[in-house]
C-alpha positions in Angstrom: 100.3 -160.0 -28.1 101.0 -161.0 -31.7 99.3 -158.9 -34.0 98.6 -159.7 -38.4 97.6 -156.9 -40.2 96.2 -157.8 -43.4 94.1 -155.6 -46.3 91.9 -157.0 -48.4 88.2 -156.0 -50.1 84.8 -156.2 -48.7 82.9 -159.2 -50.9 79.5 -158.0 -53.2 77.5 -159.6 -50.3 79.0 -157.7 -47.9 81.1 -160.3 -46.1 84.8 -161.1 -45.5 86.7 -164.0 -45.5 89.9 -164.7 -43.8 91.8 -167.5 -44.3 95.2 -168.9 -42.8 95.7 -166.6 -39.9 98.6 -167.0 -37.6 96.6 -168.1 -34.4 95.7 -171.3 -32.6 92.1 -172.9 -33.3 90.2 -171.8 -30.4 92.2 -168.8 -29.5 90.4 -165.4 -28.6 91.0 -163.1 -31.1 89.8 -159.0 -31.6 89.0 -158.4 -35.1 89.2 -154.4 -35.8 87.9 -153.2 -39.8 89.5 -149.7 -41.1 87.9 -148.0 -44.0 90.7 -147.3 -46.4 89.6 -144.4 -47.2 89.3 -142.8 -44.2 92.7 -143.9 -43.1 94.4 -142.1 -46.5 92.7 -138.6 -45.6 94.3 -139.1 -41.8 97.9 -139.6 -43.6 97.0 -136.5 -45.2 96.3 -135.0 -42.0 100.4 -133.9 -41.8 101.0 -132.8 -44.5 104.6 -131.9 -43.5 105.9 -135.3 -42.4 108.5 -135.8 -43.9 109.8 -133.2 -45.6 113.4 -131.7 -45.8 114.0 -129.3 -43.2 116.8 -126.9 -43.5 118.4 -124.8 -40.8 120.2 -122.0 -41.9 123.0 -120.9 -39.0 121.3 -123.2 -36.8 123.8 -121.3 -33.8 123.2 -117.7 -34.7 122.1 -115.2 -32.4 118.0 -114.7 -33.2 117.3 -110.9 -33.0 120.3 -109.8 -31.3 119.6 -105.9 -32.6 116.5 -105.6 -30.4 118.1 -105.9 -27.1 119.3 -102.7 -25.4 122.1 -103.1 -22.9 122.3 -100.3 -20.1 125.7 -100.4 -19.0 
């Protein structure tokens, strides 16, 4: 499957025009239209990606006080 991905703007009379595509003349293709928009507040939707994470004694024993050992 060979897939173009392409952004452009919606004409005044509400139509779009593409031109020069990568495919045969005759070939089926699927044509899918993503509102900008709506795709930047999804982006926005982990808002954590990304980001430095820092791990502090990665190895260290995590609450070692609050186990009792009966002997």
């Amino acid at each position: 499957m060979l897939v173009h991905r392409i952004e452009t703007t919606i004409n005044q009379d509400k139509t779009l025009t593409l031109e020069n595509l990568p495919f045969h003349s005759g070939e089926q293709v699927e044509v899918i239209i993503l509102s900008r928009s709506r795709r930047e507040s999804r982006q926005n939707r982990y808002s954590l990606r990304g980001t430095i994470i820092q791990y502090t004694d990665p190895t260290e024993p995590v609450a070692q006080d609050d186990w009792e050992v009966s002997l």
